[in-house]
C-alpha positions as CSV (number, residue, x, y, z in Angstrom):
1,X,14.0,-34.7,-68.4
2,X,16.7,-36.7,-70.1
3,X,20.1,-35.6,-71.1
4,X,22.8,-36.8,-72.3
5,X,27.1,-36.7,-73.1
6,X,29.0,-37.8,-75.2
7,X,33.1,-38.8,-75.6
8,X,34.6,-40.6,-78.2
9,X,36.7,-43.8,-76.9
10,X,38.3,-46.8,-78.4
11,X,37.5,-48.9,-75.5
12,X,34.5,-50.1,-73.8
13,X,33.8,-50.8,-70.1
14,X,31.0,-53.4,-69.1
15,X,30.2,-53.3,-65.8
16,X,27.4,-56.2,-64.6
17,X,25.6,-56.9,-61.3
18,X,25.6,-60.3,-59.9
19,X,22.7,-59.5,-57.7
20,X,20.0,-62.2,-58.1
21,X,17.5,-59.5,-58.2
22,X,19.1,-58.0,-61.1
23,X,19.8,-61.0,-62.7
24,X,16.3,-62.3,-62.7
25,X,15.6,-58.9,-64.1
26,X,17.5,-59.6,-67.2
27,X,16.5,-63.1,-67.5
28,X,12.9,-61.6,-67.1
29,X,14.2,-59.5,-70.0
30,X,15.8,-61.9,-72.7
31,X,12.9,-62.6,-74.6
32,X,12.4,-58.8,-74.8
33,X,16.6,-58.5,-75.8
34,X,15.8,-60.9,-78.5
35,X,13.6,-58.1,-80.4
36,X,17.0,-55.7,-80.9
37,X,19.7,-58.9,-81.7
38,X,19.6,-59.5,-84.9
39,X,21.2,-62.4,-86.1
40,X,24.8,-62.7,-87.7
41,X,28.2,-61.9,-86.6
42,X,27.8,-58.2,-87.0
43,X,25.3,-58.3,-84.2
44,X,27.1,-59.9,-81.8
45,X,30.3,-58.0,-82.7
46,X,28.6,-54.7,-81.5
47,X,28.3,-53.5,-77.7
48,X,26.6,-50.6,-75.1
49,X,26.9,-51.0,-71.9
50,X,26.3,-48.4,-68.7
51,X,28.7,-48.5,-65.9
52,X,26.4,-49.9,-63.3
53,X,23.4,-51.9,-63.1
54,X,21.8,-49.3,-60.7
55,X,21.0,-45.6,-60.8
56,X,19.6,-42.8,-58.1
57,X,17.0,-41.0,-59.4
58,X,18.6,-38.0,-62.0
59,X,21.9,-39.1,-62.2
60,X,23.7,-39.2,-65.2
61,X,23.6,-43.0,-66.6
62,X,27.4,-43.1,-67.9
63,X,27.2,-45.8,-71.6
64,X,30.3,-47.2,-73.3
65,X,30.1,-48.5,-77.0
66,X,32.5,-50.1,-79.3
67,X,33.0,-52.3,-81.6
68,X,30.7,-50.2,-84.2
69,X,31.3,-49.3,-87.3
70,X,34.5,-46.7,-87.6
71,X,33.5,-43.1,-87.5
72,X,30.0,-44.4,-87.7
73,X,26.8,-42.3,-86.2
74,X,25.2,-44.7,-83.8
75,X,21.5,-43.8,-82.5
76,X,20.9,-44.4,-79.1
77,X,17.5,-45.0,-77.1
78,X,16.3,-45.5,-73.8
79,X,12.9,-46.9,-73.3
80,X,10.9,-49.6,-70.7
81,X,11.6,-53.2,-70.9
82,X,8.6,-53.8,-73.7
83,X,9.6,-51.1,-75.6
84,X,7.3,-48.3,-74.8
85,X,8.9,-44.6,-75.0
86,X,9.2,-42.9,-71.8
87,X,6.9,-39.8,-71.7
88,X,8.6,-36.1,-71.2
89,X,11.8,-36.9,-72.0
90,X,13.2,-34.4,-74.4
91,X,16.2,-35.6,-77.0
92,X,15.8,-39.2,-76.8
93,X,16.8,-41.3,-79.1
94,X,19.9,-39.5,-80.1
95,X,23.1,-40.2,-82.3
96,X,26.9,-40.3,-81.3
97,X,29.7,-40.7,-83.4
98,X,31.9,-43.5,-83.0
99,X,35.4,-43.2,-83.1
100,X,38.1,-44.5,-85.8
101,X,38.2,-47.2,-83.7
102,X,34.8,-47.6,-83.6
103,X,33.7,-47.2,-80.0
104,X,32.4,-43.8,-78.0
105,X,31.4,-43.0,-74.6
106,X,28.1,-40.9,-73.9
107,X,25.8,-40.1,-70.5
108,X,21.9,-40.0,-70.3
109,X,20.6,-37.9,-67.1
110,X,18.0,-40.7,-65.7
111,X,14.3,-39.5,-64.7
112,X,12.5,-39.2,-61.5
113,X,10.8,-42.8,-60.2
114,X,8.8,-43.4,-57.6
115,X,9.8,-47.2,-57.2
116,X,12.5,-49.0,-58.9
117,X,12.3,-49.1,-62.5
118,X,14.0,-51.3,-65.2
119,X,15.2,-49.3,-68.2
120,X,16.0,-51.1,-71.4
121,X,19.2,-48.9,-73.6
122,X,19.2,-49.9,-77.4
123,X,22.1,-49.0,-79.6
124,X,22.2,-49.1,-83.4
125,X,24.5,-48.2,-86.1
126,X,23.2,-46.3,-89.0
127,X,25.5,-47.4,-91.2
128,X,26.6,-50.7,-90.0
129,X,23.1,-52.4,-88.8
130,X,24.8,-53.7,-85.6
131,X,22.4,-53.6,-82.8
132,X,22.6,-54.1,-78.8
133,X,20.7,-53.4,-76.2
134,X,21.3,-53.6,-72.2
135,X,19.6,-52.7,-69.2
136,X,19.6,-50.6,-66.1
137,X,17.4,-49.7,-63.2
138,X,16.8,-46.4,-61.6
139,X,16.0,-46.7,-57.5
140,X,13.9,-43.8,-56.5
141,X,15.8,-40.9,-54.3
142,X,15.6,-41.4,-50.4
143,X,15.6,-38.0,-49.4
144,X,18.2,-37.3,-46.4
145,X,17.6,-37.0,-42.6
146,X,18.6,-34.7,-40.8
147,X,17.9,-34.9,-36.4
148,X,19.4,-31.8,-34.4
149,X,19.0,-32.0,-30.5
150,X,16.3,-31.8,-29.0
151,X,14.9,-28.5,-27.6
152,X,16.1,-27.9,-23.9
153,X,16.3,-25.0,-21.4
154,X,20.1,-24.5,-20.1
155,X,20.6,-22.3,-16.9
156,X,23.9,-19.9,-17.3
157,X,25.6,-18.0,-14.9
158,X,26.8,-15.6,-17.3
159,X,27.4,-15.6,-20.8
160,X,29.3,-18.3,-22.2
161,X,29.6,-20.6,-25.1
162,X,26.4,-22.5,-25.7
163,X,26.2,-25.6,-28.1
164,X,23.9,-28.5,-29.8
165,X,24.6,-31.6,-31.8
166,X,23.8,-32.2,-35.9
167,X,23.3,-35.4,-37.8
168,X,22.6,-35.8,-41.1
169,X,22.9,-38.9,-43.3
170,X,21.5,-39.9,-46.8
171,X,20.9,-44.0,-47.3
172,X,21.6,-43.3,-51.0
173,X,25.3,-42.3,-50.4
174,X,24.6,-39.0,-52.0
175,X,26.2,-35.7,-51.2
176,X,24.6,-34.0,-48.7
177,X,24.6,-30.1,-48.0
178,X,23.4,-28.5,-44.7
179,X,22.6,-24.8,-44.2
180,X,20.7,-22.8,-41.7
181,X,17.2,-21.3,-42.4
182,X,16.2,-17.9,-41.6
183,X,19.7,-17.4,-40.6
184,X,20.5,-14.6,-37.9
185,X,23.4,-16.2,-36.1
186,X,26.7,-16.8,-37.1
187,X,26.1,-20.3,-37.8
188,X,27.7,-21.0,-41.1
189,X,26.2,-23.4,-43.8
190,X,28.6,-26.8,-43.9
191,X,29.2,-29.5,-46.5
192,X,29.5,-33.1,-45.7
193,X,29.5,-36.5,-47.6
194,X,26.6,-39.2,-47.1
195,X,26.7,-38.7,-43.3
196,X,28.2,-36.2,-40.8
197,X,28.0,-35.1,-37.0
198,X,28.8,-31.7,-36.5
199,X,28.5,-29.1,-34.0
200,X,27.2,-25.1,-33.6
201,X,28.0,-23.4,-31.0
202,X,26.7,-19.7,-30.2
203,X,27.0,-17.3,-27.0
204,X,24.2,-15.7,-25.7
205,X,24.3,-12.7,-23.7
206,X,20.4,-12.2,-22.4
207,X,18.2,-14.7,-21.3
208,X,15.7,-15.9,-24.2
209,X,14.6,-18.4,-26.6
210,X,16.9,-19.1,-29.2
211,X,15.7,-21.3,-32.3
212,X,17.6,-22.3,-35.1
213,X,16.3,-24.4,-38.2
214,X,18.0,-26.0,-40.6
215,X,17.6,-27.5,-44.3
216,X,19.3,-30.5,-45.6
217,X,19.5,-31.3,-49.0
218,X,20.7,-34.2,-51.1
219,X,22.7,-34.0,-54.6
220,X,19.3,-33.4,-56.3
221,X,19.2,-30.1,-55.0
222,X,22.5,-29.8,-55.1
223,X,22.3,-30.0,-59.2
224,X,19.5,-27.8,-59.5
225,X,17.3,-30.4,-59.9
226,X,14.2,-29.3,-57.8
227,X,12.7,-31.8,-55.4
228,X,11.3,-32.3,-52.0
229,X,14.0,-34.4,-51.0
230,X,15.6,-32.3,-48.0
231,X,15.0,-32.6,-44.8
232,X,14.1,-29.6,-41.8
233,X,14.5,-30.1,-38.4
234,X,14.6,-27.0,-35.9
235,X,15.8,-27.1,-32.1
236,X,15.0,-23.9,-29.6
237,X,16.9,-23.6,-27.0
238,X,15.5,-21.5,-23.7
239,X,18.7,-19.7,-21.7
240,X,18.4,-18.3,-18.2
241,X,20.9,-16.0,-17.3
242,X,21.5,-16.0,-13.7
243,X,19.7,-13.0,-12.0
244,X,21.2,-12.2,-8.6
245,X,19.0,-13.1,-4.9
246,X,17.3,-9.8,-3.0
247,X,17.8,-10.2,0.3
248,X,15.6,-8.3,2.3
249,X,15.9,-6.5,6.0
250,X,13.7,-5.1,8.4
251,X,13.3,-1.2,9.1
252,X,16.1,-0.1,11.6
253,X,15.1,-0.1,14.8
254,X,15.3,0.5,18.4
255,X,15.3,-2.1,21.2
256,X,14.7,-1.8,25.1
257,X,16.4,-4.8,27.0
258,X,16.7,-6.1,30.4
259,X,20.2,-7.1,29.7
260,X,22.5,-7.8,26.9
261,X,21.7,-11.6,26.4
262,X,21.1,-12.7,22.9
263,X,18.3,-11.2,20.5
264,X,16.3,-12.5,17.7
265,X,15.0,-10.2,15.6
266,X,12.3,-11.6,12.5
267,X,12.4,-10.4,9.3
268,X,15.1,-11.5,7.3
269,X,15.0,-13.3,4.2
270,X,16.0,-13.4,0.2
271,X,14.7,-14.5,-3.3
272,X,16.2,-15.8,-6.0
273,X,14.1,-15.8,-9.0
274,X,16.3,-18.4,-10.7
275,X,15.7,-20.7,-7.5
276,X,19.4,-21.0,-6.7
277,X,20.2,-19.5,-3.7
278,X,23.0,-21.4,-1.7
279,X,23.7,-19.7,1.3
280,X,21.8,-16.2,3.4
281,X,23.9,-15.2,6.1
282,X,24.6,-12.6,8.8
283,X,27.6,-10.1,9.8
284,X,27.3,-9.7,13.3
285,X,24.8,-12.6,14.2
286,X,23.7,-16.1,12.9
287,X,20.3,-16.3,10.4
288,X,17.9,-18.8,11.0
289,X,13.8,-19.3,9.9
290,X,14.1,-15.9,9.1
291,X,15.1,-14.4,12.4
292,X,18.6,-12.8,13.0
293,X,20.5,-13.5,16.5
294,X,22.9,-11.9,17.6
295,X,24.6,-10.8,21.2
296,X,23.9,-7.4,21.2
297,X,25.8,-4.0,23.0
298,X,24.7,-1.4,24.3
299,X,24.0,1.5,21.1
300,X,24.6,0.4,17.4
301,X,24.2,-3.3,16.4
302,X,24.8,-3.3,12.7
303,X,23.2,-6.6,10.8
304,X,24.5,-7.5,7.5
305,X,22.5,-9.9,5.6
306,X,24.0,-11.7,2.4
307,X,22.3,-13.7,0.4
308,X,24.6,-15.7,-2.3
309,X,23.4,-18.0,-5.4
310,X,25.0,-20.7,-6.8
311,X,27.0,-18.4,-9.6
312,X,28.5,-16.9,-6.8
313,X,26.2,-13.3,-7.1
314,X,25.0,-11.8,-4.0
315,X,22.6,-9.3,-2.5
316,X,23.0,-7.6,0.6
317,X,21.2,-5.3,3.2
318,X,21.5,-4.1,6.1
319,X,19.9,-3.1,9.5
320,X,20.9,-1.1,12.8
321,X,19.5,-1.7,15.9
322,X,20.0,0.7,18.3
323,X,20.1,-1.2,22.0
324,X,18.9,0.5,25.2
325,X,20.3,-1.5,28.1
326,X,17.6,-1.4,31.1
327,X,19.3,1.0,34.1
328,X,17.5,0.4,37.8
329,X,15.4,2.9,39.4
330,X,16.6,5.0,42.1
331,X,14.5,4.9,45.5
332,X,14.5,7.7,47.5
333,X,13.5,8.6,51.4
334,X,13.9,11.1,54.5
335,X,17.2,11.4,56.3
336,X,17.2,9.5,59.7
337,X,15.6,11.3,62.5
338,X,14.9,11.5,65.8
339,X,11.7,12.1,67.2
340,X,9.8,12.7,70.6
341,X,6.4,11.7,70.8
342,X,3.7,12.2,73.5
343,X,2.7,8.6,72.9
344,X,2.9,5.8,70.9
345,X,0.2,6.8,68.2
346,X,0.7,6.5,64.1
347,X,3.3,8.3,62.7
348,X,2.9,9.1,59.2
349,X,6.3,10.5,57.4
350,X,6.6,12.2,53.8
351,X,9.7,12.2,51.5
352,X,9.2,8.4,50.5
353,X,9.1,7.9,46.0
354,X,11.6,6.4,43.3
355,X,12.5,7.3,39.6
356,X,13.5,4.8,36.9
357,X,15.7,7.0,33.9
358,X,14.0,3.9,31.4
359,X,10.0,4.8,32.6
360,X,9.6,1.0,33.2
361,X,8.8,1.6,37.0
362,X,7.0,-1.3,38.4
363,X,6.3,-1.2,42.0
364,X,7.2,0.6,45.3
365,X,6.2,-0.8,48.5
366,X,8.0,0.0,52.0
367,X,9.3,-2.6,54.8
368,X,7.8,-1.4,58.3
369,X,4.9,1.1,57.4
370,X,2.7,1.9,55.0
371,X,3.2,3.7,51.4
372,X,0.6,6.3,49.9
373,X,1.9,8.8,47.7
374,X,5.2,9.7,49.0
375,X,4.2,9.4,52.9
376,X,4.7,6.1,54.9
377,X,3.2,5.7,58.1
378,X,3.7,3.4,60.8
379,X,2.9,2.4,64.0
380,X,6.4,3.3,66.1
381,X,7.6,1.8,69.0
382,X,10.1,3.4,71.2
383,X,13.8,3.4,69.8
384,X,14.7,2.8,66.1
385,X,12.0,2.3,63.6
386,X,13.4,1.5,60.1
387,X,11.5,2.2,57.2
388,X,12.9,0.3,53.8
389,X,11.6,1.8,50.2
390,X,11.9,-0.8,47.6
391,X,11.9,0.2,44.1
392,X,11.5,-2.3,41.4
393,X,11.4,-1.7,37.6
394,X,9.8,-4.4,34.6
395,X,13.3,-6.1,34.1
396,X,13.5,-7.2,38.2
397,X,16.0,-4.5,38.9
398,X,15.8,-3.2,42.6
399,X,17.1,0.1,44.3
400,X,16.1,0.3,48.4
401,X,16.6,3.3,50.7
402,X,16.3,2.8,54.5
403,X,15.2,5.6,56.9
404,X,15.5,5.1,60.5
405,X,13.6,6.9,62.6
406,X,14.2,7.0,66.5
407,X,12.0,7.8,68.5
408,X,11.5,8.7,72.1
409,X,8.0,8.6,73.9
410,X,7.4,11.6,76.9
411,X,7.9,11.0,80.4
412,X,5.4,13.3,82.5
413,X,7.1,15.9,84.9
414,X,8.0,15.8,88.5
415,X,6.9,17.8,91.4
416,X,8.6,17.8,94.7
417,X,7.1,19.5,97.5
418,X,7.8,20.5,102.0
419,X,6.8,18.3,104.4
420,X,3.9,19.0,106.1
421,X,4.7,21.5,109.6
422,X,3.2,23.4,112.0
423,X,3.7,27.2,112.7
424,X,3.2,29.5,115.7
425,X,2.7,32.8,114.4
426,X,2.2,36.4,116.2
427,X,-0.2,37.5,113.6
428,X,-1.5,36.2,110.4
429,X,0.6,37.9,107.9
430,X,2.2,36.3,104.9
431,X,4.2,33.3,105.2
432,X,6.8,32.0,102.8
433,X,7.8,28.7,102.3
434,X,10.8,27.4,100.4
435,X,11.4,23.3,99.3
436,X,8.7,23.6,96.1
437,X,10.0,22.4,92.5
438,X,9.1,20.8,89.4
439,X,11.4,18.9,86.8
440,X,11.1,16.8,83.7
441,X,13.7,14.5,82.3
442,X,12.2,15.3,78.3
443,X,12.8,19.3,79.3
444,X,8.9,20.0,77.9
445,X,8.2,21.2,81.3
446,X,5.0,24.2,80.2
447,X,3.9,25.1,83.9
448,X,4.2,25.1,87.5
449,X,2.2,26.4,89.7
450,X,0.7,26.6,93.3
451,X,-3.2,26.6,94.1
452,X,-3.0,28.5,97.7
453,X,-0.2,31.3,97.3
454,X,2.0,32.3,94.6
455,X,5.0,30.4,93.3
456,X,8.4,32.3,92.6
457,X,11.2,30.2,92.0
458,X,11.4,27.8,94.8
459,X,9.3,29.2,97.3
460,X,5.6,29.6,97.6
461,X,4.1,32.9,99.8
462,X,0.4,32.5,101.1
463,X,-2.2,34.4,103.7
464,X,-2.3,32.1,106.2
465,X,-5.2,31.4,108.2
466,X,-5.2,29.6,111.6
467,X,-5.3,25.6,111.1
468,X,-4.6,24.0,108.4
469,X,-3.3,25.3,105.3
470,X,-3.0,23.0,102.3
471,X,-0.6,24.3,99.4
472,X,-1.0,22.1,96.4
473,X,1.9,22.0,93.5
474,X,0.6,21.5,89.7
475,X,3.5,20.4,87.0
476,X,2.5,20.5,83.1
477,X,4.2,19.3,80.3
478,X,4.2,20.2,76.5
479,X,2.6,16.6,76.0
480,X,-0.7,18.1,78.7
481,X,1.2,15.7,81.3
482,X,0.7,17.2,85.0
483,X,2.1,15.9,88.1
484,X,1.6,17.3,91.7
485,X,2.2,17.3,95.5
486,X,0.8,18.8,98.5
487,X,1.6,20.5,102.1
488,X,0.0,21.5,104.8
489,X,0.8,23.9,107.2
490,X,-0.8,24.0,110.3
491,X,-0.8,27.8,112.2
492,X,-1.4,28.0,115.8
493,X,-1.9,32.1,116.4
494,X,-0.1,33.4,119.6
């Protein structure tokens, strides 16, 4: 639709294009021009002209007139080139007064195109007769473009500031206006000229997808004139708000050791969801492929994992282990002895074990004999027979105990006994004979005795007969050992 404005003014402005284009347009158009210029000096005195040669789509086509008649109505008319009315357009032609001086100024809103279009403006006076006539084009409306950044994901720490670029430029200089779609941010609508580069910032505070579209319109919209000449763009923006590592621990636990060189114990690791872990490490040891190490004491160990990202949050847990240092076992045996033996047969002795305070007993063997249960037994010789226990527990740890045992074989006893003699004797009554003994240097002397007579203390009393009597001395010891020795007495009767 058409409009149009009008001021009175007693002086005109003509304002031509010396474009080729446009001036084979009006040469194109001269024959046409020659329908409206009528001849005579009235014709020529008269004058319209717009203020430029070429329009945007709708915008208001400013005409200047003079040299009319004064105070005259002049009727105005825009048509194409040949003459033709434009369809749709509402109050067209229509009449303006000139002034007392006979010129007027006056604007006519221009149509939609859809290429450029040559538009032919015709002025007349109604009382006068003067006639002229001018042209102008009308370029179709480029609508505007608008680019925002393009979507992206952006890792945070924390919250913080977050921001994207806008650009937005119209190629037919107009006025642009950008405002946000759908709005449920802060983000305020802005105002530019034909072009602009602008910023939004916003600060999230969760992790998300956050989308923002926007509109950008030209001065069509802008003067209510309703058109798809604006431009949309949208950009989505995916935050990740840091999420702190889990580190992770084995169960507290307990730990037998030989000794306190290092331990490695498996199990300790960490996460990070957000794939930023920097650093895992260990209070009280050193972390590597997932195993702790650390130099351990006897009781409490305390292992503190800490697993740190690249924000700087960290996770931490912790394990105890509880060290039992390995203690020897303690071997025990019989006190040293003495002992007497008939002979040199086995002797087998009891008395002989070990403990180990850990249960982690390995072996216990014995040096110079033979170990069952707790008796050893061994072949002795005579003197000192040592016996060593040797306890010895899983971790190599020894304990001995050494039993001597001395030992003294039996010696067999000793008889001593008269010479042999010969006796005169009045009658055969009982003789008694003195010089008869028996010792034994191991004092197990059991017996003594005499096989003609009876012994009492030193001395042996038999029945003699006449000849020979033969007295014969038995010693026994404890051990069945007997010795003996014999006399003879010889009695001659008177």
């Amino acid at each position: 639709m058409a409009t149009h404005k009008t001021s009175q003014n007693g002086f005109g402005r003509i304002s031509k294009s010396n474009s080729p284009r446009w001036q084979r347009i009006k040469n194109s158009l001269l024959a046409v021009l020659g329908v409206f210029f009528l001849a005579g000096s009235s014709l020529q005195a008269a004058n319209v002209a717009t203020d430029t040669t070429l329009y945007s789509a709708n915008l208001a086509v400013s005409i200047d007139g003079n040299t009319f008649g004064l105070s005259e109505d002049v009727t105005l008319r825009v048509t194409y080139p040949d003459g033709s009315p434009l369809s749709g357009v509402i109050g067209d032609p229509w009449v303006v007064s000139s002034s007392v001086q006979g010129g007027f100024l006056t604007s006519w809103t221009g149509v939609t195109v859809d290429t450029v279009t040559v538009f032919l403006l015709s002025a007349v006076g109604n009382i006068s007769g003067d006639s002229t006539a001018t042209t102008f084009s009308i370029s179709p409306n480029s609508p505007p473009r608008l680019t925002l950044d393009s979507d992206t994901t952006i890792f945070l720490c924390g919250p913080e500031e977050v921001c994207f670029q806008a650009h937005g430029e119209d190629d037919d200089d107009d006025r642009i206006s950008l405002s946000e779609l759908f709005a449920t941010s802060s983000l305020l609508r802005t105002e530019e000229d034909s072009s602009f580069d602008t910023t939004f910032c916003f600060t999230p505070d969760t992790s998300g997808v956050y989308c923002f579209e926007f509109e950008l319109d030209d001065d069509d919209n802008l003067r209510g004139i309703v058109e798809d000449d604006d431009d949309e763009d949208s950009v989505c923006i995916t935050i990740i708000i840091d999420s702190p590592p889990v580190a992770a621990c084995p169960s507290d636990t307990t730990l037998f050791v030989c000794d306190l060189s290092a331990i490695c114990l498996p199990g300790f690791s960490a996460t990070d969801f957000d794939g930023n872990l920097m650093s895992l490490t260990v209070n009280g040891g050193a972390v590597s492929g997932g195993s702790a190490c650390f130099t351990p004491v006897a009781g409490a160990n305390i292992l503190t994992l800490i697993a740190t990202d690249s924000c700087g949050r960290a996770d931490t847990c912790v394990t105890t282990v509880t060290v039992t240092v390995n203690a020897a076992p303690v071997a025990a045996s019989p006190a040293d002895m003495a002992l007497f033996v008939c002979d040199l047969s086995d002797i087998c002795l009891s008395g002989f074990g070990a403990v180990d305070s850990d249960g982690n007993l390995a072996t216990v063997s014995v040096i110079g004999g033979t170990l069952s249960g707790d008796t050893v037994c061994f072949t002795p010789v005579v003197g000192a027979n040592v016996i060593t226990l040797i306890a010895t527990d899983s971790c190599g740890l020894a304990d001995t105990s050494v039993t001597t045992i001395t030992v003294s074989n039996n010696t067999g006893p000793v008889v001593a006994c008269p010479t042999d003699l010969s006796l005169l004797v009045c009658d055969l009554s009982d003789i008694c004979l003195p010089g008869f003994s028996a010792t034994d240097s191991d004092g197990n002397l059991m017996s003594a005795s005499v096989d003609n007579g009876s012994l009492s203390g030193d001395t042996v009393c038999f029945t003699p007969v006449v000849g020979a009597n033969t007295i014969t001395m038995i010693a026994t010891d404890s051990c069945g050992v007997a010795d003996t020795c014999v006399t003879t007495v010889t009695i001659a009767l008177n």
